[in-house]
C-alpha positions in Angstrom: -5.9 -3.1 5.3 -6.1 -1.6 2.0 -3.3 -1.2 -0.3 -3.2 -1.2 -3.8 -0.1 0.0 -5.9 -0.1 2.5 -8.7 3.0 0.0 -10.7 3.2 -3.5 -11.6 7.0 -3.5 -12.4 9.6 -1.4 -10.9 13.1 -0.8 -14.0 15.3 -0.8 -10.7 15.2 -3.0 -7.9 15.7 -0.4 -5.3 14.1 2.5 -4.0 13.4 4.5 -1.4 9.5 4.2 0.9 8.2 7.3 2.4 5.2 7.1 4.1 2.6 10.0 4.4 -1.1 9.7 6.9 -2.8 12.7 8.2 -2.3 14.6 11.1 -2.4 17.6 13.0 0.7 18.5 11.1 1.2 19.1 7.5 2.8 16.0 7.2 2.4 16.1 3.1 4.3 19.4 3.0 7.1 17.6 4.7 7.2 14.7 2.9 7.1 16.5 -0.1 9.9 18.3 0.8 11.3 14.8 1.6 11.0 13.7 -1.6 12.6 17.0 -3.5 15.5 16.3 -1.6 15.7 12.8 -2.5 15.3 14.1 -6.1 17.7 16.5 -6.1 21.0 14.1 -4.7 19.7 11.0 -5.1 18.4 11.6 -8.9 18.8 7.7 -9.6 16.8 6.2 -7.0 13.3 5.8 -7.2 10.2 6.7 -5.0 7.4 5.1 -3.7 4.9 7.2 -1.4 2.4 4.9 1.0 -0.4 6.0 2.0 -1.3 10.1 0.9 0.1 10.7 -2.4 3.0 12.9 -2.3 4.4 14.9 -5.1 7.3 14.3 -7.2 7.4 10.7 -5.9 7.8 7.9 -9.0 5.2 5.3 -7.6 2.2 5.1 -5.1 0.9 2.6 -2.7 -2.7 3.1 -1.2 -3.0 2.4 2.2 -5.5 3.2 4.8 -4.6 5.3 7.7 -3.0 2.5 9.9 -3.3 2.2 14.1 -2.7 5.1 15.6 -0.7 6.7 18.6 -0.9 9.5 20.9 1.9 11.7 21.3 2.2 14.9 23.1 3.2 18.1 20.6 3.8 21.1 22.8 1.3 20.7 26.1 -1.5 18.6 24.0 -1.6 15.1 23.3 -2.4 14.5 19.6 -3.5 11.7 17.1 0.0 10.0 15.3 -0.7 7.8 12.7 3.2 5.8 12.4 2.2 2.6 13.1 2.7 1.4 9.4 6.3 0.8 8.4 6.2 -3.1 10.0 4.5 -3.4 6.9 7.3 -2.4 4.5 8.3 -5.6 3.7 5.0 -6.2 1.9 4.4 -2.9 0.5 7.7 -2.3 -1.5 8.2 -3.6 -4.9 11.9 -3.9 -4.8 14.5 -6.4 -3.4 16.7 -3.8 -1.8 14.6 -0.8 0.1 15.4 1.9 1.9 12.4 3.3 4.3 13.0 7.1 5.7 10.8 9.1 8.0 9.4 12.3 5.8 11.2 14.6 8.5 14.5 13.3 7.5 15.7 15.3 5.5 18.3 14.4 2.5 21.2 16.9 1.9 23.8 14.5 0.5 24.1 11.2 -1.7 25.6 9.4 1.2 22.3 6.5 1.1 23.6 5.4 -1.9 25.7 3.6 0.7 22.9 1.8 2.1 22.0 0.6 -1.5 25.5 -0.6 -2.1 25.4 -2.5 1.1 25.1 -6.4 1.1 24.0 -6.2 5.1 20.3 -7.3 4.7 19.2 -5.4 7.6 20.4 -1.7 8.4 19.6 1.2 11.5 21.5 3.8 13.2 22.1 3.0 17.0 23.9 6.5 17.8 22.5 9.5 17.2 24.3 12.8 16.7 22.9 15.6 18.7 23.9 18.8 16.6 23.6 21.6 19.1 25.3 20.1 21.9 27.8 18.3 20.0 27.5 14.9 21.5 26.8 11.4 20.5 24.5 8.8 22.6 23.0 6.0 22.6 19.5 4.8 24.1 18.4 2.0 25.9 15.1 0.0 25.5 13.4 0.9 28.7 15.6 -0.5 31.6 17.1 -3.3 29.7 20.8 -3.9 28.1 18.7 -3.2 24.2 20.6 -1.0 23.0 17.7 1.2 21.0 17.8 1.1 16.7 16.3 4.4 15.0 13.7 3.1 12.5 14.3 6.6 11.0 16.2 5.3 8.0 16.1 1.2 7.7 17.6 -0.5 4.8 16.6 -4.1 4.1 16.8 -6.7 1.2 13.9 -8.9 0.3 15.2 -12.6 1.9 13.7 -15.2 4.0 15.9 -13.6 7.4 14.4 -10.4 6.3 10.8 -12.0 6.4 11.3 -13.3 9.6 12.1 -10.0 11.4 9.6 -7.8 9.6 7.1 -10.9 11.6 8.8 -10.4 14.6 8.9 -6.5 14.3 4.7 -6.9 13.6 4.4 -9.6 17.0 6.0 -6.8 18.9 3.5 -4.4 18.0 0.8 -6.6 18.9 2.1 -7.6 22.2 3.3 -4.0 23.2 2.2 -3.7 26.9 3.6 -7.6 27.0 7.4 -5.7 26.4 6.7 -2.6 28.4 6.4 -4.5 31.2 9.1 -6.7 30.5 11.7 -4.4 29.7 10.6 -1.7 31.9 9.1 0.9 29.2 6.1 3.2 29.2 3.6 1.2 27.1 1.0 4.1 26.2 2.8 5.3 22.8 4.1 2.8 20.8 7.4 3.5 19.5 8.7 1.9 16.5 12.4 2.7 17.2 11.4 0.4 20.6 10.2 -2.2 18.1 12.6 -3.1 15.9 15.5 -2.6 18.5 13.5 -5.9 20.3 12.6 -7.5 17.0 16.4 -7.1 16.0 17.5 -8.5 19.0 15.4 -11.7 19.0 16.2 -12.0 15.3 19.9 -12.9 16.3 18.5 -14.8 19.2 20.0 -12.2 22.0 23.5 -11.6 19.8 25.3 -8.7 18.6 23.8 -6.2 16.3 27.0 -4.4 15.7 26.8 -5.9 12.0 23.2 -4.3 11.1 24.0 -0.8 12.3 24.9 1.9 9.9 28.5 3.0 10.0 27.3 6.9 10.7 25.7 8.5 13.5 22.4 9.4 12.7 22.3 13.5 13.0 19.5 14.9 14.8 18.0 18.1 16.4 16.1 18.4 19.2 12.4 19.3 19.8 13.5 22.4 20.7 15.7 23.4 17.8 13.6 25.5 15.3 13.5 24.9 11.9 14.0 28.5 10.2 14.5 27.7 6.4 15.2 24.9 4.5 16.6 24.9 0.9 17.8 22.0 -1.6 21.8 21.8 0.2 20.7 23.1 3.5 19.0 24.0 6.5 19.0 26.8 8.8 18.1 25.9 12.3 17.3 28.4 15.3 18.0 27.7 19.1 18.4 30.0 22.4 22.2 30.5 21.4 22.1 31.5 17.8 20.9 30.3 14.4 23.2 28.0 12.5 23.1 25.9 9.1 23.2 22.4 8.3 24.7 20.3 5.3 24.2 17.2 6.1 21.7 14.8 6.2 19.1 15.4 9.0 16.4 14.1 11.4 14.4 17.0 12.4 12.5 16.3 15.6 10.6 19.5 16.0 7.7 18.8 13.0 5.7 21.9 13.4 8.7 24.0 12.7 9.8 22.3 10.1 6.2 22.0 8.4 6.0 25.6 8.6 9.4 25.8 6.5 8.3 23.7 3.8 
């Protein structure tokens, strides 16, 4: 692995980690988009982009394009390169970090809660689905795992924080290992699957409840269309009607929202 950052000493110790590898989708559009947003209600925090440059972010980290996954976009399975953010630990430069997916994107300043937070470790375990209007949970597979979104993860540089970004990478490496054991499909690798079973083992088996992020996690579905996107909000389009968003938001269908950006 290569990685080489672009700044020796960082003014705050926080910031934000976006990562950014090739792919069938215009992933850079997104994440530059990403990062605008960031920029526009988060003004204060800094950026650091891994892997592809993006614009508009403070500070770069080289990295080259990490394992990758197959996932199925539309009827075709494709080449996902995700398999990177077990590595954040390493890779940021501050003690307190928040990691978001480049499809998330940033509407409000409501991280700076995340930043304010003393909790070390920090996921969403409910997500919002926007146009049906409910709230659920996931399991791991067939277990009693309750599943994390590694979405948006907040973390603090500390020796407990070490310990589960090792965990977090053993998971990874042992993938089929879990599948079997806790009943999951182990031919995409999901990192939402691996920190959900690094989490747990961290607290040998305990409660969670105190690393989860006191919001629901809003998200649309692979089927809600992304129809424009501008700095306060989005306008989405479904088989009902379109509708707008002001929040912060995890937009599942990529292509759509590439196109937007």
């Amino acid at each position: 692995m290569n990685m080489q950052r672009s700044t020796k000493k960082l003014l705050n110790d926080c910031g934000i980690l976006i990562y950014n590898f090739p792919s069938h989708i215009d992933y850079t559009s997104i994440a530059q988009r990403c990062v605008a947003q960031c920029k526009t209600h988060l003004p204060d925090i800094p950026i650091m982009s891994v892997g592809n440059p993006i614009a508009g972010a403070d500070h770069h980290c080289d990295m080259d394009n990490p394992q990758h996954n197959k996932r199925v976009f539309g009827n075709q399975s494709k080449t996902w390169h995700n398999l990177a953010r077990h590595l954040a630990f390493d890779v940021s430069p501050w003690y307190r970090t928040v990691v978001i997916d480049c499809d998330y994107m940033v509407m409000s300043d409501q991280l700076h809660k995340l930043f304010a937070s003393d909790q070390q470790i920090m996921m969403h375990r409910q997500w919002y689905d926007i146009t049906n209007d409910t709230v659920e949970t996931i399991s791991v597979g067939k277990s009693a795992i309750d599943m994390m979104w590694a979405t948006v993860l907040k973390f603090d540089r500390t020796d407990e924080v070490q310990q589960f970004f090792d965990l977090w990478q053993r998971v990874i490496a042992n993938y089929s290992y879990y599948a079997k054991l806790f009943s999951f499909s182990p031919h995409v690798i999901r990192n939402d699957f691996a920190v959900s079973i690094a989490l747990k083992q961290l607290v040998n088996f305990g409660s969670v409840d105190h690393c989860v992020i006191p919001w629901n996690i809003h998200t649309t579905r692979d089927s809600v269309e992304v129809k424009s996107i501008d700095t306060n909000k989005i306008t989405f389009t479904d088989t009902k009607s379109d509708f707008d968003v002001a929040f912060d938001c995890h937009v599942l269908n990529k292509e759509s929202l590439a196109d937007a950006c």
